[in-house]
Every structure is written in structure tokens, then in C-alpha cells.
C-alpha positions as CSV (number, residue, x, y, z in Angstrom):
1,X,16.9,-25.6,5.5
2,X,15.9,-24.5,9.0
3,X,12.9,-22.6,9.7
4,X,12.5,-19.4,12.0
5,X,9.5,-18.3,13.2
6,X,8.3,-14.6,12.6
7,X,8.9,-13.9,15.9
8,X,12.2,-14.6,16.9
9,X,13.3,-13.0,13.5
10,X,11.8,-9.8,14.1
11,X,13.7,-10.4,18.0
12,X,16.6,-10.4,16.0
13,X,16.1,-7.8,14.1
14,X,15.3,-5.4,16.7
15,X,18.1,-6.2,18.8
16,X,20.6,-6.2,16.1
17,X,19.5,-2.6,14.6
18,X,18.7,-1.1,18.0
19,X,23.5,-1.7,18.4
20,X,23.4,-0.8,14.5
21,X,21.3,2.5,15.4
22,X,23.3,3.4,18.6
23,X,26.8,2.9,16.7
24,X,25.4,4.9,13.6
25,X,24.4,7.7,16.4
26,X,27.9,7.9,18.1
27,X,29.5,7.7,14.6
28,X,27.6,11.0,13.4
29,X,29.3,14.2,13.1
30,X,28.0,17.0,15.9
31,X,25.6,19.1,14.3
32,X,27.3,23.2,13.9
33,X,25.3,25.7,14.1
34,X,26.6,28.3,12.3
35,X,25.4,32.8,11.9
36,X,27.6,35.2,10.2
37,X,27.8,38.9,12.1
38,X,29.3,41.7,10.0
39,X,30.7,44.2,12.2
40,X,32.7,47.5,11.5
41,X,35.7,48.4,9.4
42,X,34.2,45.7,6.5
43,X,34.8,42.9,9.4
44,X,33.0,39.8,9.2
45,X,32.8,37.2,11.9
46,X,31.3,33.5,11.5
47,X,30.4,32.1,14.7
48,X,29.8,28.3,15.6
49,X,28.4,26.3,18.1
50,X,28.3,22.6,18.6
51,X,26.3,23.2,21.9
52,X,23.3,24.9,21.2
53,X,20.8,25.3,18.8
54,X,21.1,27.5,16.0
55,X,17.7,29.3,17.9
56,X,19.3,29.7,20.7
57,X,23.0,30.6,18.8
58,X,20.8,33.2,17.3
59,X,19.6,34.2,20.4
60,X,22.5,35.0,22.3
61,X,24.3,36.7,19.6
62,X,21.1,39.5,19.3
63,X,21.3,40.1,23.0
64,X,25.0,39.9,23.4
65,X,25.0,43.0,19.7
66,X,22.7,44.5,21.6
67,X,24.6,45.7,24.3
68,X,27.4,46.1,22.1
69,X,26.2,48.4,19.5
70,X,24.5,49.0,16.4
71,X,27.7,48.5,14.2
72,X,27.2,44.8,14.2
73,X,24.7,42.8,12.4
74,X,23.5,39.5,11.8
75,X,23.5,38.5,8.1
76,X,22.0,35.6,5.9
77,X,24.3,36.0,3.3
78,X,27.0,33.6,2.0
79,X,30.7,34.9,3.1
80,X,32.4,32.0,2.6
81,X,34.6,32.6,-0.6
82,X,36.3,35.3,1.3
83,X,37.5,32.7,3.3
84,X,40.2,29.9,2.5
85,X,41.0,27.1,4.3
86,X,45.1,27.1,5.9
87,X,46.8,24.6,8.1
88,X,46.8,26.2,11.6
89,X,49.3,25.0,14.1
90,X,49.5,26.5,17.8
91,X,52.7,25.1,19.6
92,X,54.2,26.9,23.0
93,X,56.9,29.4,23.4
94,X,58.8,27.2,25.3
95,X,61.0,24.8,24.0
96,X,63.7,22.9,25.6
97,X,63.4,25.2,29.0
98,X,64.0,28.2,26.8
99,X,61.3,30.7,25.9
100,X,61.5,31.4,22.3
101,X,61.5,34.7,20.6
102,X,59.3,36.2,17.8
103,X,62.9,36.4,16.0
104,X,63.8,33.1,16.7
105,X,60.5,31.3,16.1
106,X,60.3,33.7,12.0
107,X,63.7,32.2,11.6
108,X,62.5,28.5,12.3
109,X,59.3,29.1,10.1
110,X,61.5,30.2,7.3
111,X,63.3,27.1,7.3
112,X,60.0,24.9,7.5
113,X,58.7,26.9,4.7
114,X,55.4,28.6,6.8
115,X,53.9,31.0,5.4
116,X,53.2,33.6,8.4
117,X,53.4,33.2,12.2
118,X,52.0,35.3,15.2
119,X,52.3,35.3,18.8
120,X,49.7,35.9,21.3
121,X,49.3,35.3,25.5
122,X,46.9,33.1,27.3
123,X,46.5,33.1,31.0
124,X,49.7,34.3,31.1
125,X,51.7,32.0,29.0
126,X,53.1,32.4,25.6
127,X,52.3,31.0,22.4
128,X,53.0,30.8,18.4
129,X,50.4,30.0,16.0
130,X,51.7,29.0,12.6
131,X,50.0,29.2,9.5
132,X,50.5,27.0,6.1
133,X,48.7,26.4,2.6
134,X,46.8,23.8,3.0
135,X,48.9,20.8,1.0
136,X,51.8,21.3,3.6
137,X,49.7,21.0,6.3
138,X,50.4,17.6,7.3
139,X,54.3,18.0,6.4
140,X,54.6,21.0,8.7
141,X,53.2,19.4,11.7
142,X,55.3,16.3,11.6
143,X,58.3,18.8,11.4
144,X,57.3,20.9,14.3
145,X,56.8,17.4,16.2
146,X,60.0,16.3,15.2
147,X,61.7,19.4,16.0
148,X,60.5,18.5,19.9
149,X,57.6,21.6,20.3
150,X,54.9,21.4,22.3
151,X,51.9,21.2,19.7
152,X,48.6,22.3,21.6
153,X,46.2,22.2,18.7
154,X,46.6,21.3,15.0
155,X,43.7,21.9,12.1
156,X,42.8,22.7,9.2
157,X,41.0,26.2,8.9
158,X,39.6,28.9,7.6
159,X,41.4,32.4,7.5
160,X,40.3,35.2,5.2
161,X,42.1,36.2,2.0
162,X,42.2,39.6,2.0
163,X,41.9,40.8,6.0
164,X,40.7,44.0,6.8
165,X,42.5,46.5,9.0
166,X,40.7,47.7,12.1
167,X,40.9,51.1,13.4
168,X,41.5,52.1,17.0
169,X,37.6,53.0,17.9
170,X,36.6,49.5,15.9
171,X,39.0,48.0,18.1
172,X,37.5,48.6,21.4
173,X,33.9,47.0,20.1
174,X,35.3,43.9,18.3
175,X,37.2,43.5,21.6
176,X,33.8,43.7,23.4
177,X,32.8,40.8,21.1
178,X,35.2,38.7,21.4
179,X,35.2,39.2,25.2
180,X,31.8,38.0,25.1
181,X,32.6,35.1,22.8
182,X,35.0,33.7,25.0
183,X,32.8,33.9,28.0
184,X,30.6,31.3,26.3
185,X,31.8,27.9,26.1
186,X,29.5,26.9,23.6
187,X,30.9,29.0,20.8
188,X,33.3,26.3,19.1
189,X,35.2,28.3,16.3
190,X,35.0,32.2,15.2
191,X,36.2,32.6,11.8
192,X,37.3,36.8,11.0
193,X,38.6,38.5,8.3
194,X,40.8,40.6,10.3
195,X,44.4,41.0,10.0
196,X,45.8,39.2,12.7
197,X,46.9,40.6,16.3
198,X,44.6,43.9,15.2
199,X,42.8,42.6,18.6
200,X,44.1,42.4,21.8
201,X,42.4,39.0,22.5
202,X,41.5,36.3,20.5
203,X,37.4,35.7,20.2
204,X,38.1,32.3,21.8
205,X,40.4,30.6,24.7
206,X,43.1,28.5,23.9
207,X,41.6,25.2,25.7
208,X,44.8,23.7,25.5
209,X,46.0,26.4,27.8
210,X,43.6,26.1,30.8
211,X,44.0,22.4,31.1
């Protein structure tokens, strides 16, 4: 049996696991981190950031309250089970040169067995975001494909079981959040118990739209 010295083995080692360490880096998940604000009207938001820190998440989100008002705070507590996770997909309103209606778009939902969809605006454009249980997920978006939509983002994630209503004074400061929240391209996801299109904006942009 051949014989290798100490030296050229422990070359090999270090180049081998320097690649081994480098491909074990790029194959690690970005690290979230993640602050719950509870706001008013029993609304909870939890924020999450791929980009910064959870320091500096922190950070901005007291300065940013600050200037908001005193209704919102950050908490340490767990609000997680008031959450569940749902199939989310976000197509355009445009399909086949036609823009499609809120009618139109229920009565295609229906038919693929959706639980709820809502329709929102960004940048000036019109889109649908449809909303599953999470088992159907995968089924649902191979229909929408199939039925020729435009998908712009498809996930899994979380939306509240019970939403909250928002009354017309709350309104105005959760817009004020989400308005800050959007401004900051670091804040990945904002997960709210609120029932949806109680805001006039959504607390992030739609990337897909902007491209």
C-alpha cells in the first residue's frame, strides 16, 4: 500500500474542505430575523428581514413606531398559533389581452375550488391574489398555469385564522406602517392578522410588479 506523507494529506485536506465549506455556506438557508409589533384594533404584525440584523430590525422598527404612535408595540411573545399556513398565489388581471373582473376571476376560483380571492393595485396595474388550504396548494397552481395566467409569485404562507377588523382612525396608522415597511427593502415578509383589503396598501411591494 502506498504511503502519503503528513503533509501532502493535510494539503489535501485543506483544499478539499475549504470547496466542502464554501458549498455548505452557499447551500445554507439566509438567516430571518424576525419581531412581532402589536398595533391597534387587536392587530398583530410579524415583520422579517433577510437583510439586516435582528439589532438593527429592532432598531428601525422603534424609530419608525416612534413617529408613528404609541398604539404600536414591540412584543416577545409567541403569536404564531394565530397564524396558519395557506397556499398564496398572486397571478395578473390580465389574461389573454382582457383585463379580468372581480366577478369573473370568483367565478374561476369557484371552479378551481379556492377558498377566497382579493384584488389589489400596484404601480398601477391590477392584480388577484388567491388563497388555498395548504394540501391544494400545489394542485391549484398547476391549474392556474394551465389555464394560461400570468403567475407573479407562488408560496406557501401564513395568514391569520380569525382576522381582526380595523376601524377608520386604525386605518390611517397601520397605513402609516405599512408605508414605512415598503420603503425598506430589507423587510422580506409582514405577516397580519387583518382582514384583508381593510388597508389601502399592502405592507410590502409586489416585486414582481416593478421588474
Amino acid at each position: 500500500m502506498q504511503k502519503i506523507s503528513c503533509c501532502v494529506y493535510f494539503s489535501f485536506l485543506k483544499k478539499n474542505f475549504s470547496h466542502c465549506n464554501i458549498y455548505l455556506f452557499q447551500l445554507q438557508p439566509p438567516k430571518i430575523a424576525k419581531i412581532t409589533v402589536l398595533g391597534p384594533s387587536g392587530s398583530i404584525f410579524i415583520i422579517e428581514s433577510e437583510g439586516l440584523s435582528l439589532k438593527k430590525l429592532l432598531d428601525f422598527l422603534t424609530a419608525s413606531l416612534e413617529k408613528i404612535g404609541s398604539e404600536f408595540q414591540l412584543s416577545k411573545n409567541d403569536y404564531s398559533k394565530a397564524f396558519e399556513d395557506k397556499g398564496v398565489i398572486i397571478v395578473s388581471a390580465i389574461k389573454a389581452d382582457k383585463i379580468l373582473s372581480l366577478d369573473e376571476m370568483e367565478e374561476i376560483c369557484i371552479e378551481l375550488d379556492c377558498d377566497d380571492v382579493n384584488k389589489f393595485e400596484e404601480d398601477g396595474a391590477t392584480f388577484y391574489e388567491l388563497i388555498c388550504v395548504r394540501n391544494k396548494f400545489a394542485q391549484l397552481l398547476a391549474a392556474i398555469e394551465e389555464q394560461g395566467f400570468d403567475v407573479k409569485c407562488s408560496a406557501l404562507q401564513s395568514y391569520a385564522i380569525n382576522p381582526v377588523e380595523i376601524n377608520k382612525h386604525d386605518t390611517e396608522m397601520i397605513t402609516q406602517l405599512y408605508q414605512t415597511l415598503r420603503e425598506n427593502e430589507n423587510i422580506t415578509q409582514v405577516y397580519a392578522n387583518i382582514r384583508p383589503n381593510s388597508i389601502p396598501i399592502r405592507p410590502l411591494k409586489l416585486k414582481a410588479a416593478v421588474q
